[in-house]
PLY file of the C-alpha trace (Angstrom):
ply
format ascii 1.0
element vertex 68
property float x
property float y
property float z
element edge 67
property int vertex1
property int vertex2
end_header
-11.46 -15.67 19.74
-10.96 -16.81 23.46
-8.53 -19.42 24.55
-9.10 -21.67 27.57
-6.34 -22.70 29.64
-7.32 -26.56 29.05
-6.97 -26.16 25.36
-9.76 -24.93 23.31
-11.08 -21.90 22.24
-14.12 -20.10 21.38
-14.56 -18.17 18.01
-17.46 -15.79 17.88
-18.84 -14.08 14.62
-21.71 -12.78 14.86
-24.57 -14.71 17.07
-22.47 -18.21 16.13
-20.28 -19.44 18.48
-17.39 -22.48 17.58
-15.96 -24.38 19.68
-12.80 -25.32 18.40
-9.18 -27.77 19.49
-5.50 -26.57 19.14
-5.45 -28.51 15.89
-8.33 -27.57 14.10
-6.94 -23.89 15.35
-3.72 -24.43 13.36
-5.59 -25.59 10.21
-7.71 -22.52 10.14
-4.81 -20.53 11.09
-3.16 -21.57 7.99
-6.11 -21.42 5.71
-6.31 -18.02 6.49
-2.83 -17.07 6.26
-2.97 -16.56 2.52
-5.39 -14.40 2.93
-4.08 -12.18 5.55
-0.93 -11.69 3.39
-2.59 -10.79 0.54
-4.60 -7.93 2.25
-0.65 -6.94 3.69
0.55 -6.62 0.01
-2.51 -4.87 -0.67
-2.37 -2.49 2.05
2.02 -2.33 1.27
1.15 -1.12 -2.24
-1.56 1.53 -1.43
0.81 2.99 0.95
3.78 3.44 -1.45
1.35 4.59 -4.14
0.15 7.37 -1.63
4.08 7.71 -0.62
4.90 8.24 -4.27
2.44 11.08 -5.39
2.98 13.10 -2.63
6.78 12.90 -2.88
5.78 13.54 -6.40
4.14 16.23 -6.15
6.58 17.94 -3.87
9.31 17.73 -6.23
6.87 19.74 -9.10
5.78 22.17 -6.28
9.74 22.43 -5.63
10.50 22.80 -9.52
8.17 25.48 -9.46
9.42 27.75 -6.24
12.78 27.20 -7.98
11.75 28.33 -11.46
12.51 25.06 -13.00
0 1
1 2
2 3
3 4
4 5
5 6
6 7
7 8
8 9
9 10
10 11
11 12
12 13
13 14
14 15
15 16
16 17
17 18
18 19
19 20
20 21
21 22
22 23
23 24
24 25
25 26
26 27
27 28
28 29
29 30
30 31
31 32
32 33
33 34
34 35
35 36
36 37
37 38
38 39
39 40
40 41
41 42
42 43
43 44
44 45
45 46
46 47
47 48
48 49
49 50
50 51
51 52
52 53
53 54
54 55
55 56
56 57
57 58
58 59
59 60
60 61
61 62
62 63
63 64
64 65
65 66
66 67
């Protein structure tokens, strides 16, 4: 997306180009918002899942050196 200085912007995807006003900017803005938290909890729980194992499996490799 580029913003002009007078007000509206340019959104590019692919060989369309949209030329879009501050307001219609905020409404897409929001309609995406949703979205973009979603993908955030998404991302949030991969991340502790992958946090998880490997402290998971560091404890069992630590059980093990110990003889536990």
């Amino acid at each position: 997306m580029t913003h002009s200085p007078d007000g509206p912007s340019k959104l590019e995807i692919g060989d369309t180009c949209i030329d879009i006003w501050p307001q219609e900017r905020r409404m897409l803005a929001n309609q995406l918002l949703g979205d973009a938290v979603q993908y955030s909890n998404i991302q949030t729980g991969q991340d502790l899942n992958l946090l998880a194992h490997q402290v998971w499996g560091d404890l069992k490799q630590l059980r093990r050196d110990l003889g536990g």
